[in-house]
N, CA and C atoms as an extended XYZ file, in Angstrom:
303
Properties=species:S:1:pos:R:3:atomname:S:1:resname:S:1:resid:I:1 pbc="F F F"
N       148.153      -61.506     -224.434 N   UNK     1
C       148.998      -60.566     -223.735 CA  UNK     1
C       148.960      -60.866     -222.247 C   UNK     1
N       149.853      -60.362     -221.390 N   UNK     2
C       150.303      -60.849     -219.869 CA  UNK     2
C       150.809      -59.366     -219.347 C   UNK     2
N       150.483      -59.124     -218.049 N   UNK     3
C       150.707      -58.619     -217.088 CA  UNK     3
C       149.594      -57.282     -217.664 C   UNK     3
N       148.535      -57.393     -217.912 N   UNK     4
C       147.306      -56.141     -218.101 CA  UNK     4
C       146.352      -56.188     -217.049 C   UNK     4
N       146.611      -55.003     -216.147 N   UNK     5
C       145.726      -54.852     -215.232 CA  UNK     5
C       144.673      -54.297     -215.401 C   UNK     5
N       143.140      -54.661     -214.273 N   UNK     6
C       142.061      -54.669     -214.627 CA  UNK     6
C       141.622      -53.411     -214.646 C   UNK     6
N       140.436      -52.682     -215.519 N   UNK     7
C       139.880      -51.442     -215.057 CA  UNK     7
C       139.620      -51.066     -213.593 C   UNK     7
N       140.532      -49.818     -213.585 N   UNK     8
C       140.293      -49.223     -212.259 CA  UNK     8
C       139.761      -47.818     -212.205 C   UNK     8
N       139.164      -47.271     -211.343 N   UNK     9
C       139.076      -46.256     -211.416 CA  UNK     9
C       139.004      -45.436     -209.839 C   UNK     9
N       138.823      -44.246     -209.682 N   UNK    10
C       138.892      -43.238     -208.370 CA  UNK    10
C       137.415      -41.915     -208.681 C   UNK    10
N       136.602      -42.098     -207.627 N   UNK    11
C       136.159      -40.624     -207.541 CA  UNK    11
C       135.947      -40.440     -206.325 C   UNK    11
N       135.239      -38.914     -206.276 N   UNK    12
C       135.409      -38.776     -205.024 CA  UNK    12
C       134.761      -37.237     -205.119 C   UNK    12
N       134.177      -36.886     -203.729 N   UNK    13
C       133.274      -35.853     -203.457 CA  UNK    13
C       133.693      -34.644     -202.438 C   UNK    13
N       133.806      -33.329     -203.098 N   UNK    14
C       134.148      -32.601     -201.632 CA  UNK    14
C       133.221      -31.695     -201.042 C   UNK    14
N       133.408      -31.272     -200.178 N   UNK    15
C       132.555      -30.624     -199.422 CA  UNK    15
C       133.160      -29.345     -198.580 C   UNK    15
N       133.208      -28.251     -199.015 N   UNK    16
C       133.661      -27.268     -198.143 CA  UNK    16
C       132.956      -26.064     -197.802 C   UNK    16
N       133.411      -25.800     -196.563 N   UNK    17
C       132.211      -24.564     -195.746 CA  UNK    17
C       133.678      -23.427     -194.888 C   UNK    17
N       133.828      -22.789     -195.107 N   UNK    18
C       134.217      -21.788     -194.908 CA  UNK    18
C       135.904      -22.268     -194.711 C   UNK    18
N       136.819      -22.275     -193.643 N   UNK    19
C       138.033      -22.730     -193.898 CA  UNK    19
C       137.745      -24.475     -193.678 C   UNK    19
N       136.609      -25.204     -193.523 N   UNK    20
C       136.430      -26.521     -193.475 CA  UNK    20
C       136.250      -27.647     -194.849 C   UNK    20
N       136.983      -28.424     -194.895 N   UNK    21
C       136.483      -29.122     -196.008 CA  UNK    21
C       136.842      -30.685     -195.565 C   UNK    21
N       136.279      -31.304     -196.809 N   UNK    22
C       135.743      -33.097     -196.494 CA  UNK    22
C       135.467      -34.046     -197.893 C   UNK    22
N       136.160      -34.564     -197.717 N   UNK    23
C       136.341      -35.694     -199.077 CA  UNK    23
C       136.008      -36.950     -198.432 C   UNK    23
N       135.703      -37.619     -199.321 N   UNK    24
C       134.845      -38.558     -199.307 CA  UNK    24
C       134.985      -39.342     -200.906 C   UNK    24
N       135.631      -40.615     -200.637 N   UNK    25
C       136.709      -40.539     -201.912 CA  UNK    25
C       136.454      -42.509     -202.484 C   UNK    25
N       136.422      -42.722     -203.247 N   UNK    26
C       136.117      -44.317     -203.347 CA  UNK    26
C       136.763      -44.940     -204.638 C   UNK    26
N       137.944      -45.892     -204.575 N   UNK    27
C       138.589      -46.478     -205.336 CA  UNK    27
C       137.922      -47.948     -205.910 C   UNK    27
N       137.829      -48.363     -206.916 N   UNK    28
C       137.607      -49.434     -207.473 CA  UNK    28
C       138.237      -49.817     -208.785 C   UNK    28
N       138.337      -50.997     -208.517 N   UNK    29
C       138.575      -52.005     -209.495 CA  UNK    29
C       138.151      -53.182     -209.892 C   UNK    29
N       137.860      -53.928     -211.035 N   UNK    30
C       137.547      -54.315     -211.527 CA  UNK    30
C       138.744      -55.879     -211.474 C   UNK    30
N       137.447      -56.874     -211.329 N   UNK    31
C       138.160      -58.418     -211.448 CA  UNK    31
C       139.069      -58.571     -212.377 C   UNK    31
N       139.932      -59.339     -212.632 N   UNK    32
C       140.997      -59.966     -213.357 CA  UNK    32
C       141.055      -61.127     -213.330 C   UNK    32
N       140.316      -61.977     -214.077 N   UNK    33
C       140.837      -63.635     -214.320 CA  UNK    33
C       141.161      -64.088     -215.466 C   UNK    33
N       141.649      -62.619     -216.365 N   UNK    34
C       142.386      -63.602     -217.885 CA  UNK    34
C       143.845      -63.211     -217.626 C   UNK    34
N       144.520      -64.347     -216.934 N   UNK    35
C       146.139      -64.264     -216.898 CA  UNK    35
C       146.450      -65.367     -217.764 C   UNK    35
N       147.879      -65.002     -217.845 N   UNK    36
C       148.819      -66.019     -218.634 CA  UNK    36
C       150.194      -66.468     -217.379 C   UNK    36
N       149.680      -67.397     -217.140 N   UNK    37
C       150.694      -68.313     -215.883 CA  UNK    37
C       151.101      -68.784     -216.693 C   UNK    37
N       151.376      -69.064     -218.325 N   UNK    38
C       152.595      -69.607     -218.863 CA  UNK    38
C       153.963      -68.980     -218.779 C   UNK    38
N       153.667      -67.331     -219.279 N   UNK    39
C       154.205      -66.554     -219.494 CA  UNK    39
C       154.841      -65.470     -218.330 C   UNK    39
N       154.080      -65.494     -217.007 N   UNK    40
C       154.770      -65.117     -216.121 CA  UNK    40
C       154.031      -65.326     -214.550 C   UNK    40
N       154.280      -65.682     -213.750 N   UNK    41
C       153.797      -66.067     -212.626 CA  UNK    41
C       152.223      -65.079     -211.828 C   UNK    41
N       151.537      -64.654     -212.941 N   UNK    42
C       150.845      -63.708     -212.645 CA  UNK    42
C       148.995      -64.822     -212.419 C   UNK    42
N       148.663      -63.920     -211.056 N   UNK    43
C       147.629      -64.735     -210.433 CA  UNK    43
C       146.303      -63.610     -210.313 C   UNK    43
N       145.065      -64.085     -210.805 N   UNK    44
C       144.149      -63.431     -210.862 CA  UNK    44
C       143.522      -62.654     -209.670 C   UNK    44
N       142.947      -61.466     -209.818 N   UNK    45
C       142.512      -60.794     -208.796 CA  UNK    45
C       141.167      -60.314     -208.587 C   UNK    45
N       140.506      -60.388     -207.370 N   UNK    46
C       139.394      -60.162     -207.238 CA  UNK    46
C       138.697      -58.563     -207.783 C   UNK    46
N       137.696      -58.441     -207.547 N   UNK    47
C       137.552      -56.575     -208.107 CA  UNK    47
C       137.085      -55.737     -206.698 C   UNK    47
N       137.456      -54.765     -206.068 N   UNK    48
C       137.220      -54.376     -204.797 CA  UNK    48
C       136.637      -52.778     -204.904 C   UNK    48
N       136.282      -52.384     -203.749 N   UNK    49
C       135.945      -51.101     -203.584 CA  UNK    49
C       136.187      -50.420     -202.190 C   UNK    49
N       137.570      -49.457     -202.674 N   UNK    50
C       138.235      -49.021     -201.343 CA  UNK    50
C       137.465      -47.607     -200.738 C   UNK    50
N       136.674      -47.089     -199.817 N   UNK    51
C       136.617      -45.804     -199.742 CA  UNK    51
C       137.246      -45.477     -197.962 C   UNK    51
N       137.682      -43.963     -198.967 N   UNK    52
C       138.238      -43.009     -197.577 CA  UNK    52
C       137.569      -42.220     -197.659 C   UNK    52
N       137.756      -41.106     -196.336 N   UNK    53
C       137.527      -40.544     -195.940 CA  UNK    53
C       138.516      -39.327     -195.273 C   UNK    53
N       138.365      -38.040     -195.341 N   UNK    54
C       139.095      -37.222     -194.864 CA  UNK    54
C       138.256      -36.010     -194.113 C   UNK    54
N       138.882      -34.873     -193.996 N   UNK    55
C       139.076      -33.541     -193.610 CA  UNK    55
C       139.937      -32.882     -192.981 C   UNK    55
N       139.470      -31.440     -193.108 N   UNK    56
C       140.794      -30.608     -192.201 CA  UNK    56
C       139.745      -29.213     -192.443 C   UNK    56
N       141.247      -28.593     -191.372 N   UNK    57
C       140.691      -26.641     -191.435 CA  UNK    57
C       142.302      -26.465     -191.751 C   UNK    57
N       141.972      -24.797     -191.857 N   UNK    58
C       142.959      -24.347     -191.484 CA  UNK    58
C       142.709      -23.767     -190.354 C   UNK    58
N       144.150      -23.311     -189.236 N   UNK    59
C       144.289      -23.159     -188.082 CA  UNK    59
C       144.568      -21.764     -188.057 C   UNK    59
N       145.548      -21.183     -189.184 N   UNK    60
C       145.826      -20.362     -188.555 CA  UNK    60
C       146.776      -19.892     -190.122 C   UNK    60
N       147.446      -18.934     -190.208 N   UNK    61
C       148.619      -18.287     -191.512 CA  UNK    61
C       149.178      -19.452     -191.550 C   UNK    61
N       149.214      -20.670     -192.625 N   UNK    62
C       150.144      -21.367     -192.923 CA  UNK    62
C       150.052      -22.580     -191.935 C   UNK    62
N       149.175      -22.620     -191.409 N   UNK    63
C       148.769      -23.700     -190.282 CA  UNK    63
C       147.554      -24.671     -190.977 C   UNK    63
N       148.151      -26.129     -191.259 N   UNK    64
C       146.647      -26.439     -191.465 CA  UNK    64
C       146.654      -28.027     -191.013 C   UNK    64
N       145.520      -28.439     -190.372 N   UNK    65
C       145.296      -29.341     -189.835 CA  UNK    65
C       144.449      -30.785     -190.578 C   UNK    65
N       144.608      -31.988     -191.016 N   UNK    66
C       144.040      -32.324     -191.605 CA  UNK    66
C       143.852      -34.227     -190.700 C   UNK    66
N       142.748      -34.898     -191.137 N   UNK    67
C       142.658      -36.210     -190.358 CA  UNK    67
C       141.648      -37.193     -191.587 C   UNK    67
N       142.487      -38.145     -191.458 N   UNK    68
C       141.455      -39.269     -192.326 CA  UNK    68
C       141.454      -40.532     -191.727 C   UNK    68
N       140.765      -41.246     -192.646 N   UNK    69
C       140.209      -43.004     -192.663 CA  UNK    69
C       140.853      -43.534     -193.504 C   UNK    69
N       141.854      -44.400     -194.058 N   UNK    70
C       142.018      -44.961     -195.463 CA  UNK    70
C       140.743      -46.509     -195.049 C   UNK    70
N       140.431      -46.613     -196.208 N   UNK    71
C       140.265      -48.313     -196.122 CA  UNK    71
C       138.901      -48.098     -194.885 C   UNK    71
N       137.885      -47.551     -194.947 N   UNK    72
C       136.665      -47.369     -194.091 CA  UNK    72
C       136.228      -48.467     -193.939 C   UNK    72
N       136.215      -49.191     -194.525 N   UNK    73
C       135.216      -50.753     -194.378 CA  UNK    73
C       136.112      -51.901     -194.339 C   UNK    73
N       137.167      -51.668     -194.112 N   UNK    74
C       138.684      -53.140     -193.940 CA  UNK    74
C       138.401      -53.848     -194.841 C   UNK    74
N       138.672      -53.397     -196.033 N   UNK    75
C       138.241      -54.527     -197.668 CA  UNK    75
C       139.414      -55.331     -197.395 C   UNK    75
N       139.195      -56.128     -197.460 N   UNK    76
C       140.558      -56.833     -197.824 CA  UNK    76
C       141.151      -57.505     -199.291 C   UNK    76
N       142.236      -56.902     -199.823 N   UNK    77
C       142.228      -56.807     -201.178 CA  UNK    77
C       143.913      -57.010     -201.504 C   UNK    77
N       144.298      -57.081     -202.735 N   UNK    78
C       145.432      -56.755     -202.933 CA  UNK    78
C       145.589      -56.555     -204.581 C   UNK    78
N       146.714      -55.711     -204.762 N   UNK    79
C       146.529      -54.772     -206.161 CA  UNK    79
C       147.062      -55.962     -207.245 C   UNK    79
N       146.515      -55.403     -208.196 N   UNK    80
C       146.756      -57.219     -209.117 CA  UNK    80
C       148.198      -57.019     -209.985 C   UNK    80
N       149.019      -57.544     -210.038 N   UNK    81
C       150.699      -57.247     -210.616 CA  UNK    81
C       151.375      -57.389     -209.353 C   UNK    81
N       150.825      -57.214     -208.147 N   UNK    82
C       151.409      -57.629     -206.799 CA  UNK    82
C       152.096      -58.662     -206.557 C   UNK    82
N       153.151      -59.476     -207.118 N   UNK    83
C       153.371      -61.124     -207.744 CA  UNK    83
C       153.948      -61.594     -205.882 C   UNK    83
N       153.854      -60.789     -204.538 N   UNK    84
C       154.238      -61.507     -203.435 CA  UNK    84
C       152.600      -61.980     -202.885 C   UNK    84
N       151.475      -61.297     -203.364 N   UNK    85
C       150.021      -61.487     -202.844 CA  UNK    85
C       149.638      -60.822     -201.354 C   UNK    85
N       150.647      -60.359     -201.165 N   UNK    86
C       150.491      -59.237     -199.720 CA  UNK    86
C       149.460      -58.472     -199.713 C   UNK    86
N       148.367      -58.158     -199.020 N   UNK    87
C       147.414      -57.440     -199.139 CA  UNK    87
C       147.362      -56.188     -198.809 C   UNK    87
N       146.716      -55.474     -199.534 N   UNK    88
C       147.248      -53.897     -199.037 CA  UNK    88
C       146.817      -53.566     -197.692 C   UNK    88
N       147.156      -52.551     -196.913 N   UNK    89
C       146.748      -52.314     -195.713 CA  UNK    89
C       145.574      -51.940     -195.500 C   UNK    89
N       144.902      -52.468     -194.012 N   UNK    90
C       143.580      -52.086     -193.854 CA  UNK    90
C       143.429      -50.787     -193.493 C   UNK    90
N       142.369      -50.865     -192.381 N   UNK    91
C       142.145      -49.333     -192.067 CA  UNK    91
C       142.962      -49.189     -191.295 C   UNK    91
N       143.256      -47.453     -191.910 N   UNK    92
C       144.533      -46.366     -191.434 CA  UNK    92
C       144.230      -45.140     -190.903 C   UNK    92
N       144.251      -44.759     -189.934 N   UNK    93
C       144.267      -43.250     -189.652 CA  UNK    93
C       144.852      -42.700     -189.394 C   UNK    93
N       145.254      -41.124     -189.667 N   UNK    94
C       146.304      -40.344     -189.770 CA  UNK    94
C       145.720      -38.752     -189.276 C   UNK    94
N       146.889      -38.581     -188.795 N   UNK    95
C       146.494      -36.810     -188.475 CA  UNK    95
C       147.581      -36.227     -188.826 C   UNK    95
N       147.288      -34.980     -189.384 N   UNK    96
C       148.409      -34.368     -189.970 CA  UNK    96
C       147.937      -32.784     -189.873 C   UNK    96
N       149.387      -32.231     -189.359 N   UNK    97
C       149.588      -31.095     -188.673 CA  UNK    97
C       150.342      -30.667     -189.641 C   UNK    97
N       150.391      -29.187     -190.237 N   UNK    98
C       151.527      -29.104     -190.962 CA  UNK    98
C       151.625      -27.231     -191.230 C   UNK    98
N       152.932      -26.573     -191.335 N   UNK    99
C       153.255      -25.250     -191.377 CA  UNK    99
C       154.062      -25.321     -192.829 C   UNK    99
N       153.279      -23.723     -193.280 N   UNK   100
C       153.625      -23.798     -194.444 CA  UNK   100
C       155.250      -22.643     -193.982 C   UNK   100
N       156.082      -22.040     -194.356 N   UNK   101
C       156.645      -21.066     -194.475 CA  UNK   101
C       156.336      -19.862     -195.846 C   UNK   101
């Protein structure tokens, strides 16, 4: 069989204290070197381990503030079925402001 990607999996830990909370989150996957390059241009992939990082509060009625890490340790990796080999992005940080109505 061709194009079966490797075991992956996600967990991840939270932590909250009154309107504060915090994740702490770690993706992995598992190597891939049984392809079929007869059958379709598909190239084996290493096995990696992505972790983020987050938190936030809330601010206020419908106000909530939140900030993370993607990619904490700049793995450098790319997802396997990916057939251009582009690597996913490194580390990212983001802040995010947001109102509910």
């Amino acid at each position: 069989m061709y194009l079966i990607p490797p075991l992956t999996g996600w967990t991840s830990l939270r932590a909250m204290y009154n309107k504060w909370w915090g994740d702490l989150e770690a993706q992995m996957a598992m190597p891939q070197n049984r392809v079929a390059r007869i059958f379709a241009d598909e190239d084996g992939t290493d096995g990696c381990c992505v972790v983020n990082v987050r938190g936030g509060t809330t601010l206020g009625p419908g106000i909530d503030l939140s900030i993370g890490l993607d990619n904490l340790f700049r793995v450098y990796y790319h997802e396997h079925l990916c057939f251009s080999n582009l690597p996913n992005p490194g580390r990212n940080f983001y802040f995010t402001l947001s109102y509910s109505i």
